[in-house]
N, C-alpha and C positions, 0 to 999 in steps of 0.2 A: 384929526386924521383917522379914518378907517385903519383898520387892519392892514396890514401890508402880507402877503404868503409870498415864499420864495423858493419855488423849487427849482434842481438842478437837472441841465439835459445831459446826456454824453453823448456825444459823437467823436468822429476821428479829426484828427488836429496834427499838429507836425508833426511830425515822427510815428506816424498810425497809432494799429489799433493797442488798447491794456491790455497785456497780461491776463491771466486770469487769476492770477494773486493779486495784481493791484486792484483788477476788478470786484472783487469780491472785499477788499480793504476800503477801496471806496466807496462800496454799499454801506460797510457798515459804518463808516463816518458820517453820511447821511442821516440814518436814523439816531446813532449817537449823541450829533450836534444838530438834530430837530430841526434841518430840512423840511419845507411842506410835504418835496414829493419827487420822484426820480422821472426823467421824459427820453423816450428815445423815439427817433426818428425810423420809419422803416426802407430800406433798400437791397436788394437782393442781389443786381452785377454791377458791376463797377470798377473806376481804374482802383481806388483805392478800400482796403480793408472796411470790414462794418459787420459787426455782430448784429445777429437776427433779432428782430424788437420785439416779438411775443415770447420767443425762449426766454432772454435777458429780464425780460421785466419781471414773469414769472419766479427766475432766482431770486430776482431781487424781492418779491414778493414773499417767497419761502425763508429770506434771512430777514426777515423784517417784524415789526407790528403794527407800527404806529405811521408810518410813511406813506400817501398814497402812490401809484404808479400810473405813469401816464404816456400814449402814443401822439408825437408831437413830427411828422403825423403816419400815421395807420394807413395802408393804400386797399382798403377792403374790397377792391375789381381784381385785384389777383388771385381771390381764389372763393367760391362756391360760399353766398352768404348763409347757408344753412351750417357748413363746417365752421366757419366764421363766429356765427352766432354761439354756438359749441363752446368752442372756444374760449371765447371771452365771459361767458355767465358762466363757464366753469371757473375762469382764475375770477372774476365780481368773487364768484360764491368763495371760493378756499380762502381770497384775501379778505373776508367778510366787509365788502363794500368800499373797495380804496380803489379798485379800477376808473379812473380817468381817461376819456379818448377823444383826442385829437383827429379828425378823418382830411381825406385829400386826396387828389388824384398824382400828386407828385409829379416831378419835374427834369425823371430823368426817362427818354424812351425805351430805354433798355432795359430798363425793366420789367414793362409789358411787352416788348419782343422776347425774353426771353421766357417768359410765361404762357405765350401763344396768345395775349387777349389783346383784341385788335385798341391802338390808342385812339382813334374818332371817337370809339363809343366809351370812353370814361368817364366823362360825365352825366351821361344818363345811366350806366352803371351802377355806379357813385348813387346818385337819387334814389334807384330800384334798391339797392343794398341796403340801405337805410333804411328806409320804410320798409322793409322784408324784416331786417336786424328787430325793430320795437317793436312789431307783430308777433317774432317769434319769444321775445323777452314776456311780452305780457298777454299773450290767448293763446289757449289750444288749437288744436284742431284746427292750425292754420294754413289756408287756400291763399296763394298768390301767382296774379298771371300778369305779367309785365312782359316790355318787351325785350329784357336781358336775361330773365330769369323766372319760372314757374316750376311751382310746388305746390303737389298736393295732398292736403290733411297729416300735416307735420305738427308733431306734440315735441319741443324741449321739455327737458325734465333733470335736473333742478335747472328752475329759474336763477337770475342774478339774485344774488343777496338782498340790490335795493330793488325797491318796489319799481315795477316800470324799467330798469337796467341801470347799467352807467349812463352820466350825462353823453350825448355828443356833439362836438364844436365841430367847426369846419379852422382848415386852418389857410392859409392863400390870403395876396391881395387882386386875384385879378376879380375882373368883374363877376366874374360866374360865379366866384368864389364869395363874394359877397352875397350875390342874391340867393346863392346855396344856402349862405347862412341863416337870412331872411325867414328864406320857404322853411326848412328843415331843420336845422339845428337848435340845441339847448344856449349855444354860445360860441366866441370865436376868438381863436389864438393868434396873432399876427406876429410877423416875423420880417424881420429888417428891413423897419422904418422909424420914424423918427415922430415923435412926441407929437406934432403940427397932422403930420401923415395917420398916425392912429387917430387921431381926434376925428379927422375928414373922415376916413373909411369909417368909421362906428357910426357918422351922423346919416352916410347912405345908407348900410344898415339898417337902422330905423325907418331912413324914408320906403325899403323896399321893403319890410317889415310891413309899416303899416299900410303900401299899398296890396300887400298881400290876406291884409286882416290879421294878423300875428300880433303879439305882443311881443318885444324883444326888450330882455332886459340886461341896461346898456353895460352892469356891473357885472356880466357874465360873459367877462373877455379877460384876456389876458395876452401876454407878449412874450416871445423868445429873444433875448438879448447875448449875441456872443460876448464871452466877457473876458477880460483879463488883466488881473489888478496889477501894475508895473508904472515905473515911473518913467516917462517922455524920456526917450534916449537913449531907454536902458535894451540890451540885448531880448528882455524878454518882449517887449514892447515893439520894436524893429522885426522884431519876428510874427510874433502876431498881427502886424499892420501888412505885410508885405503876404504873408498865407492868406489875408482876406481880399487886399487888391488881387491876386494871382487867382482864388478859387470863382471870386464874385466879376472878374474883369469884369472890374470899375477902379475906378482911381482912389487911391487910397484914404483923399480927404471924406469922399463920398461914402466909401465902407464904414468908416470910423464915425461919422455921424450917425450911423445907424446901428453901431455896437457899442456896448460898454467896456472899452479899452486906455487904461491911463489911472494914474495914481489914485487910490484909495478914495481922497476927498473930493476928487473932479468925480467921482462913480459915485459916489453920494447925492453932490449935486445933481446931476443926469438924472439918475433917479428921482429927486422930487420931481424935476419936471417932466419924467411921466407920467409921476403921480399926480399932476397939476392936471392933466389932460384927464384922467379920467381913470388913470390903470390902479390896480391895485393886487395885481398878480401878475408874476414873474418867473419865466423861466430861467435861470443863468446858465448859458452851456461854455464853461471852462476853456478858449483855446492856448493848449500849451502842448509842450510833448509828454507822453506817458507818464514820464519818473515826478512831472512835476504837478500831476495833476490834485493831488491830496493837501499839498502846500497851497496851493492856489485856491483852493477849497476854506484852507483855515485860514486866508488873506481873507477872503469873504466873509468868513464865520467872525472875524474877528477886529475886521476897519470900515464892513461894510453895511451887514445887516444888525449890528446895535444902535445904528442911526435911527432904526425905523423901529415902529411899533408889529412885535411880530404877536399869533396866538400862542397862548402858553402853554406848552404841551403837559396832555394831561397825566 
């Protein structure tokens, strides 16, 4: 068996958002118990709470060493891929090379109403951005005229840490998202589906891959998994099944097929058989309420990921 990584997402869950004691506790339990890597989602209005994903990750980056950070996902059409680019080669550079990025045009409209950027063109957005973003990571004196966005003879200065930037994945199963992947990305993170469901999507993938002449390689994917280690019956468990029917209106057996919820040894098993399909990177994002987020954490550290073969940190 490969290597297995497992990093942790945060997002809001019942009872909203942490603290900023707990927040900053559970960064560093992270890097303590050798977590791959921290992921947060970005959203800016909404009914419920959410901390900003570049701030956030950056702290986490500034309490860290060894951990990388990652955008699961990033909405880079919200704002000017020249500031963008800024941005992210500046924290690449200060976290010397543990930026990870997740991209996506996301899934709620209010977010680009509230930003003024019209939602039709996110997707071609999305494409200009990208290829603006690794122009500006690796040449000077860079000229770009699309039709979202033009710039002319822009120099970044420092580049990202790694050569060329961070990777970038696309994250989404719809179609575009797919063939997004195909055309433009390093790789691709999918998120709540089921073992049978990522094996499909990765194998179109390839097929739009290699109609596009691309090579895509198939080991530079991974999955977001809501998780929550509790026993069938129990309170914490009833809670976490009923937050995911209510957020995902879908039915609760159909939610739970596509998250890792339920005792210790059933998430073990789930596990292989995503690892049977092809995964070998994982995001786990914690659903519980605040106070029990860090318990939930050493449920994981501790019945979940000794099962597997993890890297040993150096």
């Amino acid at each position: 068996m490969a290597l297995i990584k497992f990093g942790v997402g945060l997002g809001t869950g019942p009872g909203g958002v942490l603290d900023a004691r707990t927040t900053v506790a559970f960064f560093d339990k992270i890097e303590q118990w050798h977590f791959d890597s921290l992921w947060l989602s970005e959203h800016v209005v909404g009914a419920a709470p959410v901390l900003d994903c570049l701030t956030t990750i950056t702290m986490f980056a500034a309490r860290t060493r060894r951990a990388k950070i990652g955008t699961s996902v990033l909405l880079p059409t919200l704002r000017h891929p020249v500031l963008l680019a800024k941005q992210l080669a500046t924290l690449d550079y200060l976290s010397e090379g543990r930026l990870l990025l997740a991209l996506g045009i996301g899934s709620d409209p209010g977010d680009y109403a509230a930003c003024e950027v019209p939602t039709e063109q996110r997707g071609r957005r999305l494409d200009e951005a990208m290829q603006l973003l690794r122009l500006l990571w690796t040449q000077d004196h860079v000229s770009f005229h699309g039709h979202s966005y033009r710039v002319e003879d822009v120099t970044l200065d420092p580049k990202p840490a790694r050569r060329g930037g961070p990777p970038m994945w696309i994250g989404g199963r719809s179609e575009a998202a797919l063939r997004r992947t195909a055309r433009l990305s390093d790789g691709w993170l999918a998120s709540f589906v089921t073992p049978a469901e990522f094996q499909s999507d990765v194998d179109k993938i390839m097929a739009y891959a290699a109609a596009a002449g691309r090579a895509f390689e198939r080991d530079e994917t991974g999955a977001i998994l809501i998780t929550c280690v509790a026993e069938r019956g129990s309170r914490a468990y009833e809670r976490a099944a009923s937050y995911l029917e209510a957020t995902r209106k879908r039915p609760a057996a159909d939610v739970l097929e596509r998250s890792l919820v339920g005792p210790a040894a059933w998430c073990v098993e789930r596990l292989h058989e995503y690892i049977a399909a092809g995964l070998d990177k994982f995001v786990l994002r914690p659903l519980c309420p605040p106070e029990e987020l860090i318990d939930q954490l050493a449920l994981l550290r501790e019945q979940v990921v000794p099962h597997f073969p993890v890297p040993v940190p150096a």
